[in-house]
C-alpha positions in Angstrom: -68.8 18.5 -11.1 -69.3 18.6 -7.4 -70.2 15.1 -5.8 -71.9 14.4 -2.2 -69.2 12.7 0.2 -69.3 8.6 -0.2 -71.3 6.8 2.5 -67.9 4.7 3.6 -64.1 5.7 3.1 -61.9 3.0 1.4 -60.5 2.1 4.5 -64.0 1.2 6.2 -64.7 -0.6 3.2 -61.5 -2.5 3.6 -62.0 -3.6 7.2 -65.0 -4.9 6.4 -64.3 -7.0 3.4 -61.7 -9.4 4.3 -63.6 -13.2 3.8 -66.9 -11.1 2.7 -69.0 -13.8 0.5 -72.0 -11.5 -0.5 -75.0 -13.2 -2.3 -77.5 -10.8 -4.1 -80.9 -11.5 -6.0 -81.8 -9.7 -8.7 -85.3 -9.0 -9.7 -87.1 -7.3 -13.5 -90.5 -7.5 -14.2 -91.2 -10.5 -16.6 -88.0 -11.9 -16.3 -86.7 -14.9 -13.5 -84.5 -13.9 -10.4 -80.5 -13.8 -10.7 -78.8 -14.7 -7.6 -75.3 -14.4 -7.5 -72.8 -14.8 -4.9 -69.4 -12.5 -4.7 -66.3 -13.4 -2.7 -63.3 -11.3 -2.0 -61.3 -13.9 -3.0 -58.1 -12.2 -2.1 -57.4 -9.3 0.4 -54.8 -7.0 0.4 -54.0 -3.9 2.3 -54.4 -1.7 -1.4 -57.2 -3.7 -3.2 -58.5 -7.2 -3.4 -59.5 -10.1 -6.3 -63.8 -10.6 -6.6 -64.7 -13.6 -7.8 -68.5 -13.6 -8.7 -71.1 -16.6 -10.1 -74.2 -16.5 -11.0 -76.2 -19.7 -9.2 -79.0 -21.4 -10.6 -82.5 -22.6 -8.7 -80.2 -25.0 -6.4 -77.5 -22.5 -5.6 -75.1 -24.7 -7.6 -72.4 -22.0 -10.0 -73.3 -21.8 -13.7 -70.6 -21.4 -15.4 -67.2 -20.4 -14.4 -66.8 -17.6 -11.9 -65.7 -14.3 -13.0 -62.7 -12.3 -11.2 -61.9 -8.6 -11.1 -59.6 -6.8 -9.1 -60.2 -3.1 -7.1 -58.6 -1.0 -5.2 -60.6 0.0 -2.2 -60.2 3.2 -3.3 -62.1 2.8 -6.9 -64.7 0.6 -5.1 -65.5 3.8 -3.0 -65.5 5.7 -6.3 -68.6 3.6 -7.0 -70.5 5.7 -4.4 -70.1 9.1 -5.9 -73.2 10.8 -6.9 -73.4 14.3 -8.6 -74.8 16.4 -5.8 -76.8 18.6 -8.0 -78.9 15.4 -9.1 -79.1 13.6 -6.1 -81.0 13.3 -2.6 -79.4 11.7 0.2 -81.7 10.7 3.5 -81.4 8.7 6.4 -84.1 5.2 6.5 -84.4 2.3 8.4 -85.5 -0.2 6.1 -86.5 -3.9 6.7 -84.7 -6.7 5.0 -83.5 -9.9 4.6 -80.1 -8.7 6.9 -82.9 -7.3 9.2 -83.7 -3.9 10.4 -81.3 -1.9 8.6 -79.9 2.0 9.4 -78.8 2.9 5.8 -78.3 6.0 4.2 -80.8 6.3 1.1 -79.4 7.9 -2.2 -81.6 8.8 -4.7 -80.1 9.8 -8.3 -82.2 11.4 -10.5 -81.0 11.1 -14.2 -83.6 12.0 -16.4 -85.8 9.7 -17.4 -84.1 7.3 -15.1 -84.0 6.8 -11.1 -81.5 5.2 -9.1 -82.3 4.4 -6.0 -79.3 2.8 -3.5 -80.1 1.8 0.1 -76.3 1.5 2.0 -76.5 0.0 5.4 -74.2 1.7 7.8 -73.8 -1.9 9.5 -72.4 -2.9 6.4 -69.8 -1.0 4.7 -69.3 -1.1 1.0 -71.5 -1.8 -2.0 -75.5 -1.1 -1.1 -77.7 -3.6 0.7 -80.4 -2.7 -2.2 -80.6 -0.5 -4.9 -83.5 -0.3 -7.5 -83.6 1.4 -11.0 -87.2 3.3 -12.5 -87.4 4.3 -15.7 -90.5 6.8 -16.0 -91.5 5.6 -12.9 -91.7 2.0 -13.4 -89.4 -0.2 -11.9 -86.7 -1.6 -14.4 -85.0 -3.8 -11.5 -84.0 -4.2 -8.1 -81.1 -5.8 -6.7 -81.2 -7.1 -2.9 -78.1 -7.8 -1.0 -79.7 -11.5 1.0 -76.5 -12.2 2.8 -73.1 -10.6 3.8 -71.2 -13.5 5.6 -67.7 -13.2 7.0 -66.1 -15.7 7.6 
Protein backbone atom coordinates (compact mmCIF):
# COMPACT_ATOMS: atom_id res chain seq x y z
CA UNK A 1 0.00 0.00 0.00
CA UNK A 2 1.34 3.35 -0.94
CA UNK A 3 0.81 6.14 1.88
CA UNK A 4 0.94 10.14 1.33
CA UNK A 5 4.19 11.65 3.18
CA UNK A 6 3.37 12.51 7.04
CA UNK A 7 2.68 16.14 7.73
CA UNK A 8 5.88 16.33 10.36
CA UNK A 9 9.03 13.97 10.55
CA UNK A 10 9.83 12.38 13.97
CA UNK A 11 12.35 14.76 14.58
CA UNK A 12 10.09 17.91 14.16
CA UNK A 13 7.75 16.15 16.30
CA UNK A 14 10.44 15.68 18.80
CA UNK A 15 11.62 19.34 19.00
CA UNK A 16 8.45 20.31 19.61
CA UNK A 17 7.27 18.08 22.44
CA UNK A 18 9.71 18.41 25.16
CA UNK A 19 7.33 19.97 28.40
CA UNK A 20 4.20 19.72 25.79
CA UNK A 21 0.95 19.54 28.24
CA UNK A 22 -1.86 19.31 25.46
CA UNK A 23 -5.54 19.53 26.68
CA UNK A 24 -8.24 18.40 24.12
CA UNK A 25 -12.18 18.37 24.29
CA UNK A 26 -14.00 15.90 22.84
CA UNK A 27 -17.40 16.29 21.49
CA UNK A 28 -20.55 13.29 20.19
CA UNK A 29 -23.88 14.18 19.73
CA UNK A 30 -26.02 13.36 22.85
CA UNK A 31 -23.36 12.62 24.87
CA UNK A 32 -21.22 15.36 27.56
CA UNK A 33 -17.74 16.80 26.50
CA UNK A 34 -14.37 14.87 27.47
CA UNK A 35 -11.50 17.06 28.19
CA UNK A 36 -8.46 15.53 28.72
CA UNK A 37 -5.10 16.85 29.29
CA UNK A 38 -1.71 14.93 27.96
CA UNK A 39 1.77 15.56 29.14
CA UNK A 40 5.02 14.30 27.75
CA UNK A 41 5.93 13.32 30.94
CA UNK A 42 9.42 12.21 29.98
CA UNK A 43 11.56 13.26 27.00
CA UNK A 44 14.18 11.50 25.46
CA UNK A 45 16.19 11.85 22.38
CA UNK A 46 14.35 8.25 20.92
CA UNK A 47 10.80 8.47 22.41
CA UNK A 48 9.09 9.86 25.48
CA UNK A 49 6.51 8.64 28.46
CA UNK A 50 2.56 10.33 27.95
CA UNK A 51 0.71 10.56 30.78
CA UNK A 52 -2.97 11.39 29.95
CA UNK A 53 -6.31 12.15 32.41
CA UNK A 54 -9.44 12.68 31.71
CA UNK A 55 -10.76 16.00 33.85
CA UNK A 56 -14.10 16.57 35.07
CA UNK A 57 -16.40 19.96 34.89
CA UNK A 58 -13.60 21.71 37.35
CA UNK A 59 -10.54 20.50 35.52
CA UNK A 60 -9.73 18.42 38.57
CA UNK A 61 -8.14 14.43 37.18
CA UNK A 62 -10.65 11.61 37.52
CA UNK A 63 -9.06 8.82 38.14
CA UNK A 64 -5.43 8.03 37.92
CA UNK A 65 -3.61 9.11 34.80
CA UNK A 66 -2.66 6.79 32.25
CA UNK A 67 1.02 6.43 30.71
CA UNK A 68 2.30 5.09 27.45
CA UNK A 69 5.53 5.30 25.97
CA UNK A 70 6.40 6.23 21.88
CA UNK A 71 8.97 6.50 19.95
CA UNK A 72 8.79 9.63 17.84
CA UNK A 73 9.10 7.54 15.17
CA UNK A 74 5.66 5.45 15.75
CA UNK A 75 3.96 8.75 16.83
CA UNK A 76 4.67 9.90 13.13
CA UNK A 77 3.39 6.48 12.03
CA UNK A 78 0.09 7.83 13.40
CA UNK A 79 -0.03 10.28 10.38
CA UNK A 80 0.07 7.82 7.58
CA UNK A 81 -2.87 7.74 5.32
CA UNK A 82 -3.40 5.37 2.28
CA UNK A 83 -3.01 7.68 -0.58
CA UNK A 84 -5.46 6.02 -2.70
CA UNK A 85 -8.29 6.93 -0.02
CA UNK A 86 -7.23 10.11 1.05
CA UNK A 87 -7.29 13.99 0.07
CA UNK A 88 -4.78 16.24 1.51
CA UNK A 89 -5.39 20.27 1.24
CA UNK A 90 -3.97 23.24 2.54
CA UNK A 91 -6.75 25.46 5.18
CA UNK A 92 -6.50 28.13 7.41
CA UNK A 93 -8.91 27.35 10.03
CA UNK A 94 -9.98 29.37 13.13
CA UNK A 95 -9.62 28.01 16.53
CA UNK A 96 -9.14 28.03 19.99
CA UNK A 97 -4.97 28.30 19.31
CA UNK A 98 -6.12 31.04 16.80
CA UNK A 99 -5.75 31.35 13.14
CA UNK A 100 -4.24 28.22 12.18
CA UNK A 101 -2.19 27.15 8.68
CA UNK A 102 -2.83 23.29 8.82
CA UNK A 103 -2.70 20.86 6.32
CA UNK A 104 -6.27 19.16 6.11
CA UNK A 105 -6.44 15.24 5.53
CA UNK A 106 -9.45 13.78 4.69
CA UNK A 107 -9.73 9.80 4.82
CA UNK A 108 -12.35 8.27 3.20
CA UNK A 109 -13.10 4.73 4.51
CA UNK A 110 -16.28 3.62 3.45
CA UNK A 111 -18.95 4.44 5.24
CA UNK A 112 -16.78 6.41 7.52
CA UNK A 113 -14.80 9.82 7.20
CA UNK A 114 -11.95 11.01 8.91
CA UNK A 115 -11.20 14.25 8.88
CA UNK A 116 -7.65 15.59 10.71
CA UNK A 117 -6.81 19.32 10.73
CA UNK A 118 -2.62 19.42 11.62
CA UNK A 119 -1.40 22.86 12.21
CA UNK A 120 1.97 23.49 10.79
CA UNK A 121 2.68 25.77 13.93
CA UNK A 122 2.24 22.83 15.91
CA UNK A 123 4.04 19.73 15.03
CA UNK A 124 2.64 16.41 16.04
CA UNK A 125 -0.86 14.93 16.73
CA UNK A 126 -3.74 17.24 14.81
CA UNK A 127 -5.18 20.43 16.33
CA UNK A 128 -8.74 18.78 15.37
CA UNK A 129 -9.94 15.92 13.71
CA UNK A 130 -13.60 14.85 13.34
CA UNK A 131 -15.13 11.42 12.36
CA UNK A 132 -18.71 11.08 10.02
CA UNK A 133 -20.33 8.08 9.60
CA UNK A 134 -22.76 8.43 6.49
CA UNK A 135 -22.30 11.89 6.74
CA UNK A 136 -23.23 12.54 10.23
CA UNK A 137 -20.88 13.58 12.63
CA UNK A 138 -19.87 10.63 15.08
CA UNK A 139 -17.36 13.08 17.04
CA UNK A 140 -14.93 15.73 17.01
CA UNK A 141 -11.95 16.16 18.98
CA UNK A 142 -10.34 19.81 19.44
CA UNK A 143 -6.88 20.32 20.50
CA UNK A 144 -7.80 23.78 23.17
CA UNK A 145 -4.25 24.24 24.28
CA UNK A 146 -0.59 23.21 23.51
CA UNK A 147 1.48 24.81 26.34
CA UNK A 148 5.28 24.40 26.65
CA UNK A 149 6.62 24.99 29.38
Amino acid sequence: MEYLPTPFTAEQIRDASRGRRVRTITEAPDTEPVEQVTEFAEWETDGATMRSCVLDTDGQPVGEPTESRASWEDLRRHALFPAADTLVAEEVIAHPLGELATLRYTLDAGDRQHVFWFATAFPGMPVRYQTFVDGQLLSATTVVESLVG
